[in-house]
C-alpha positions as CSV (number, residue, x, y, z in Angstrom):
1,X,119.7,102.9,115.1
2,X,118.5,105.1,111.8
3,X,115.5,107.9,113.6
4,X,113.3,109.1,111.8
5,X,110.4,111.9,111.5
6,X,107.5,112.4,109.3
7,X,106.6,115.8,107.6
8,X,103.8,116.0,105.5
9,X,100.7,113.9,105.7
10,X,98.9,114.4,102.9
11,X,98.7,111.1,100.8
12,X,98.8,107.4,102.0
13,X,101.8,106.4,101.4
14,X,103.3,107.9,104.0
15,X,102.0,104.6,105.6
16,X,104.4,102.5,103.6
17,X,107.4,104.5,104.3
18,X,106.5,104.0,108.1
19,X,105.9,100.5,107.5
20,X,108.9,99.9,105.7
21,X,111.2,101.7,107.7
22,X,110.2,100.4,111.3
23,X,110.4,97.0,109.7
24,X,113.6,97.3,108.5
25,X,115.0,98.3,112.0
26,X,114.5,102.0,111.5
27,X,113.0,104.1,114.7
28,X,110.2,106.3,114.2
29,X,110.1,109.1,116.5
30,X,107.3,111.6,115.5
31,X,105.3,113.8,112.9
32,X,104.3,117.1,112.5
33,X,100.2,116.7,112.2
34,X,99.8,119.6,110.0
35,X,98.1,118.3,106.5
36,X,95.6,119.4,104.1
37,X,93.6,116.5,105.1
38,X,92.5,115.6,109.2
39,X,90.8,112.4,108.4
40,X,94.1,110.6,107.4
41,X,96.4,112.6,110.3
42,X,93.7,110.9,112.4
43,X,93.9,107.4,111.0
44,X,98.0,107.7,111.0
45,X,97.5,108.9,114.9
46,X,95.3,105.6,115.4
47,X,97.6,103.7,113.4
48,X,100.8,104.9,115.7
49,X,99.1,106.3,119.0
50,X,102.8,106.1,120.6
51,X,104.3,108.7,117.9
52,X,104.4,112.1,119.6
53,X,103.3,114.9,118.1
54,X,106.1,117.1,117.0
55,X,106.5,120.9,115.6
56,X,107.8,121.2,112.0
57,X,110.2,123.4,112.6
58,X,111.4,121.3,115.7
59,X,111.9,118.4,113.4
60,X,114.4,119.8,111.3
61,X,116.6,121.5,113.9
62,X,116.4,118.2,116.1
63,X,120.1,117.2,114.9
64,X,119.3,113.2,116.3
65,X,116.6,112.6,113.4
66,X,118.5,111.1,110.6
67,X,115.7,111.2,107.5
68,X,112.7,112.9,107.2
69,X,109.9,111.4,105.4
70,X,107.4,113.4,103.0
71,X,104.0,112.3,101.8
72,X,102.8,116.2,101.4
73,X,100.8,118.2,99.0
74,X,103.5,117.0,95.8
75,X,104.3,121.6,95.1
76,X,105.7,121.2,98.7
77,X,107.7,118.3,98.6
78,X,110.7,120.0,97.1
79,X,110.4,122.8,99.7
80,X,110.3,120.4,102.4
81,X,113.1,117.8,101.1
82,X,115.5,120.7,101.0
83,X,115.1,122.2,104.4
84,X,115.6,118.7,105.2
85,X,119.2,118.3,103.4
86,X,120.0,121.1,104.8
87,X,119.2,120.8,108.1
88,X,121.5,117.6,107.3
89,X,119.2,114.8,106.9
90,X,118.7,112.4,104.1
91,X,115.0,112.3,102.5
92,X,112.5,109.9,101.8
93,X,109.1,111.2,99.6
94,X,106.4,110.5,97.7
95,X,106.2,110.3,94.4
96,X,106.6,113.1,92.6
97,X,109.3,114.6,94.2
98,X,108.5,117.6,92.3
99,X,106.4,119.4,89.9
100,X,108.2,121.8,87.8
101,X,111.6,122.2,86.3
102,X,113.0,124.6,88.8
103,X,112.2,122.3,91.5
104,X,113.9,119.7,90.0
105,X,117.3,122.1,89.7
106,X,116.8,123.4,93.2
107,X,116.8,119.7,94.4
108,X,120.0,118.7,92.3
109,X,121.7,121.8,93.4
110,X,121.0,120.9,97.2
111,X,121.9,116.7,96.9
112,X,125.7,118.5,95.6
113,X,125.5,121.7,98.0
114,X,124.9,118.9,101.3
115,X,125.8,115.2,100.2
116,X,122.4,114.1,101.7
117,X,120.3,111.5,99.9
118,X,117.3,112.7,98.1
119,X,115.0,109.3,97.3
120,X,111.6,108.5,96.3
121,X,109.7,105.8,96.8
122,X,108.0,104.7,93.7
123,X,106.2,102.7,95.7
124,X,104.7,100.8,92.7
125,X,108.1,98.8,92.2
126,X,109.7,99.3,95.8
127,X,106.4,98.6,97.6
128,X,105.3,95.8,95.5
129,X,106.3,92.3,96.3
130,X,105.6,91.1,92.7
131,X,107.6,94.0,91.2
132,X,110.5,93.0,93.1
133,X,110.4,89.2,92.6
134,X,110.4,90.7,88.8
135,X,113.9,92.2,88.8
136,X,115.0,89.4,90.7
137,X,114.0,86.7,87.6
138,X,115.0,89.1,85.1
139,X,118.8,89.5,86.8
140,X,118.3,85.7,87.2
141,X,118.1,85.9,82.8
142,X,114.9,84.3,83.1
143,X,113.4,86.3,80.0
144,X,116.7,87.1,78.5
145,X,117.2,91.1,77.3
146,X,114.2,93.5,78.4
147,X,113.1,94.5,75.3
148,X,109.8,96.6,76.3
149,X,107.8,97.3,79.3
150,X,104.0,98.3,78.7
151,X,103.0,99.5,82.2
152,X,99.3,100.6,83.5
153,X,98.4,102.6,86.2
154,X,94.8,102.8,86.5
155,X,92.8,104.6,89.9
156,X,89.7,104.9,91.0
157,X,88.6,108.6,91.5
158,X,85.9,108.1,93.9
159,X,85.3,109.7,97.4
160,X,86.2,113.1,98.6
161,X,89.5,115.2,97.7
162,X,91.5,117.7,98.8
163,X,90.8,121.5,96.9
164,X,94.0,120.9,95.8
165,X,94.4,117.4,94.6
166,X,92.5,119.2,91.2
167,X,94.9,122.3,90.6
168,X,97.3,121.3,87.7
169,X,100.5,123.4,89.5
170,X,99.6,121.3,93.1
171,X,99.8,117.7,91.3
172,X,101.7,118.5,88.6
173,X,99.3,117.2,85.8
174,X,98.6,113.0,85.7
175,X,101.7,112.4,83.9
176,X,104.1,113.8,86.5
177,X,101.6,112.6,89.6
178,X,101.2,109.1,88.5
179,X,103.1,107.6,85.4
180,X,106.4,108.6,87.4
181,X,106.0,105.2,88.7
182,X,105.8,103.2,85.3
183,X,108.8,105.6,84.2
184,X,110.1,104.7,87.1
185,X,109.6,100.9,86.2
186,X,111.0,100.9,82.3
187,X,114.6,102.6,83.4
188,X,114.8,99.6,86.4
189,X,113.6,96.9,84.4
190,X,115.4,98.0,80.8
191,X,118.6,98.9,82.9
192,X,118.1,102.2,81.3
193,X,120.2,105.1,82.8
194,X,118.7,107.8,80.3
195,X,115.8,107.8,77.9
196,X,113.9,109.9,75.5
197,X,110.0,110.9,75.5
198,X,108.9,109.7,71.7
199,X,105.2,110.7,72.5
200,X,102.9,111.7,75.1
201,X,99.4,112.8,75.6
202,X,96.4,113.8,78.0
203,X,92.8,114.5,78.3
204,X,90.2,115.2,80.4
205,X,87.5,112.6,79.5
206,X,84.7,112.5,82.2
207,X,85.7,115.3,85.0
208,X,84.3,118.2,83.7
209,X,83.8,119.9,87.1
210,X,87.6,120.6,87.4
211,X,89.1,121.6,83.7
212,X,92.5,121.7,85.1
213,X,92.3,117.5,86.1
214,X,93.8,115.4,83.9
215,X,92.1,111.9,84.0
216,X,93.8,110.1,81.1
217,X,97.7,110.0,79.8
218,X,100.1,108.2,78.1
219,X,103.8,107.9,77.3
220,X,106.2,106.6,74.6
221,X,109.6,105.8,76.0
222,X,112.5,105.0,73.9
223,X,116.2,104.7,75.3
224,X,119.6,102.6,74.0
225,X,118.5,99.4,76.0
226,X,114.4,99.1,74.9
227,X,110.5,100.5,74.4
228,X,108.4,101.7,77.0
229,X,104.5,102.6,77.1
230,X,102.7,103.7,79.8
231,X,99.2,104.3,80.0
232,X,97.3,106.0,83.4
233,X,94.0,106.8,84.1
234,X,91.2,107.7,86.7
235,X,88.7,105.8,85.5
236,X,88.6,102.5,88.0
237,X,84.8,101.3,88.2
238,X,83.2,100.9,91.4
239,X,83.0,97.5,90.7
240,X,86.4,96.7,91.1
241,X,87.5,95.1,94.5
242,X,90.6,97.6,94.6
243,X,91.7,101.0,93.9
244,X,93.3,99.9,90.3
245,X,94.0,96.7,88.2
246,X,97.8,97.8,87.9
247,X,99.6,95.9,85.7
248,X,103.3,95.8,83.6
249,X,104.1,93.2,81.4
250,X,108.4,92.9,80.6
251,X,108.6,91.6,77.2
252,X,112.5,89.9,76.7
253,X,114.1,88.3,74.0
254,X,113.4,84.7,75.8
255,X,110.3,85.4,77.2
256,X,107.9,87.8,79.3
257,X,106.5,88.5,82.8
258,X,103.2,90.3,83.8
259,X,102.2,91.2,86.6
260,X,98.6,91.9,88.3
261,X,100.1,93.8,90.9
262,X,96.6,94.3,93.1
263,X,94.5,92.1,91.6
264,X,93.6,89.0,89.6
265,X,90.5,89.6,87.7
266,X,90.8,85.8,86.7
267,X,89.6,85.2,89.9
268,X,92.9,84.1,92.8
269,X,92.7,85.9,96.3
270,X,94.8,88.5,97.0
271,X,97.7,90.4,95.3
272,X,101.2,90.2,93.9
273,X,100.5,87.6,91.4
274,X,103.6,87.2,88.7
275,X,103.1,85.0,85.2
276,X,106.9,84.2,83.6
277,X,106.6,82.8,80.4
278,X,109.8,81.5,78.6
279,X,111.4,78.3,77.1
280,X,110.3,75.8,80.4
281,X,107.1,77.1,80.1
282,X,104.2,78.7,81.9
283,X,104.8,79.4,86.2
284,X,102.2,81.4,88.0
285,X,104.1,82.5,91.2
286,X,102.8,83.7,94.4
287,X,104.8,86.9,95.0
288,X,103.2,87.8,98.8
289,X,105.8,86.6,101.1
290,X,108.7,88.4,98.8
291,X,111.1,90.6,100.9
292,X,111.1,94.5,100.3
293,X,114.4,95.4,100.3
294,X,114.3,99.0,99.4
295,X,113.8,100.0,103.1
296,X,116.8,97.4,104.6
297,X,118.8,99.0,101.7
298,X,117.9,102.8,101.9
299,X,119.2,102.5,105.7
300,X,122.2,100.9,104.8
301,X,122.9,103.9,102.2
302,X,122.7,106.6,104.9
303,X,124.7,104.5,107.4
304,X,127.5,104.3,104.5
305,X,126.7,107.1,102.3
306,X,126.1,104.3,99.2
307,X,123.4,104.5,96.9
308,X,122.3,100.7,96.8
309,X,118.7,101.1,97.0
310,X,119.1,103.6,94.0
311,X,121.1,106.1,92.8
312,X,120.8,109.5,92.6
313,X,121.3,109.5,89.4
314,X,118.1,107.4,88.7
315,X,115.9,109.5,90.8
316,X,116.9,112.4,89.0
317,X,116.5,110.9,85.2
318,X,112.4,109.7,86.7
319,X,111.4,113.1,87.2
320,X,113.3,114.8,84.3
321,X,111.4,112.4,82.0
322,X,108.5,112.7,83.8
323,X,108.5,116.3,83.6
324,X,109.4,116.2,80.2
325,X,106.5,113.9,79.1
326,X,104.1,116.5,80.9
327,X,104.9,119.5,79.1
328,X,105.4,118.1,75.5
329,X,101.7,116.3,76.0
330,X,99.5,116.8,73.2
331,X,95.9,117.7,74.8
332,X,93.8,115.1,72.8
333,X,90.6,116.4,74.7
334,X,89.2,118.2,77.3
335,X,85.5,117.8,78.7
């Protein structure tokens, strides 16, 4: 059975990689509690009171933990993914996998120094029933050729925040931080292994208390196979019943999908709601019993050293754009 450990608690979805992994057979055998924030090390203590408490440094020389999982402060991620390969254990983290260039080579380098798996879980496509029922209609041809994603990430900015959640070189500017998942989402759904950045741009609109935030962005994607945009913000109202009305919509040569990932403002309960469009009509499908099959799939991959959840290769291209996108943005304000 697949073991694995937890270092870095510092964003919530280190839930899902729990979640997913223990679900999918996978045995969890401790964290390291150290984390810019105590509030969620205490919810994640309440939320698995039989997970010891483990030192940092005894994770990584503990030669039975297979993976390591990261949800830390996104500068450290890199840092901590590598020890982590090197200490001979593939990696699971949080979107971004890393903020800067160098990063980025220092985490190639150490995937071809050590043959261990580097992933992350753009948890907006792997975590999200409706995003995976998508791929499975559009391998199914039930839209035809993906022609253009137009992808939205809105979140809501209220309640308190980490010092460091508004330090541009700690996130990595919104681009990096959040539209990795709708890059993330026009390479899978286009069957893109490489694109281009057309056009990107930023602004601080309404935080003037931290001039290094970024609370709007945007991205034009161009590759062989299709169009992408991407638009993400931090400007969720509070009367929302969610942290964001995420949406993509997959525009084909027979048809389109769109998604309302967290929630239908038309008024249906609950998430994962999918509309398909095409030649037999209109279907509204109820994506909340879908399978997640990254986690089955990324324990299979270290088992037999595949890359069937996703490949290296992909990973790799998500933050390059990503990081590519966030430098070349064109500051269209600042508060």
């Amino acid at each position: 059975m697949l073991k694995f450990a937890v270092v870095g608690i510092d964003h919530g979805h280190i839930f899902d990689h729990v979640k997913g992994l223990t679900r999918a057979g996978a045995e969890f055998v401790g964290y390291c509690p150290q984390s810019s924030i105590p509030g969620l090390v205490e919810s994640f203590a309440q939320t698995y009171p039989d997970a010891p408490r483990l030192d940092r440094d005894a994770i990584f020389a503990d030669p039975s933990i297979d993976v390591v999982c990261s949800a830390a402060i996104p500068r450290d991620r890199a840092g901590i993914a590598i020890r982590a390969m090197r200490a001979d254990k593939d990696v699971m983290v949080d979107k971004p996998g890393v903020v800067t260039d160098e990063q980025l080579a220092a985490v190639e380098a150490a995937v071809v120094e050590t043959g261990r798996i580097f992933s992350i879980c753009f948890s907006e496509r792997l975590c999200v029933r409706s995003a995976v029922k998508a791929g499975k209609l559009i391998a199914q041809g039930a839209i035809g050729r993906v022609v253009q994603t137009l992808g939205m990430g809105p979140h809501r900015l209220g309640g308190s925040r980490p010092d460091w959640f508004w330090e541009r070189d700690a996130f990595g500017g919104i681009i990096v931080d959040i539209a990795s998942h709708q890059i993330d989402q026009f390479l899978f759904y286009t069957g893109s292994e490489t694109g281009e950045v057309v056009a990107s741009s930023v602004g601080n609109f309404g935080t003037p208390k931290a001039p290094q935030f970024q609370d709007f962005g945007e991205v034009l994607l161009r590759s062989d196979k299709g169009s992408g945009y991407v638009r993400v913000d931090w400007f969720t109202p509070d009367g929302l019943p969610t942290w964001g009305d995420g949406r993509l919509t997959i525009l084909g040569t027979e048809g389109y999908i769109e998604l309302r990932k967290y929630v239908d403002i038309a008024g249906r309960e609950g998430k994962d709601h999918l509309f398909l469009v095409n030649k037999s009509g209109v279907e509204y499908i109820d994506c909340s019993q879908e399978p997640l099959d990254y986690f089955t799939q990324f324990i299979d991959d270290v088992h037999n050293r595949t890359q069937t959840a996703m490949s290296q290769r992909h990973v790799f291209e998500v933050c390059r754009l990503s990081l590519e996108a966030q430098t070349k943005a064109t500051l269209i304000t600042k508060n």
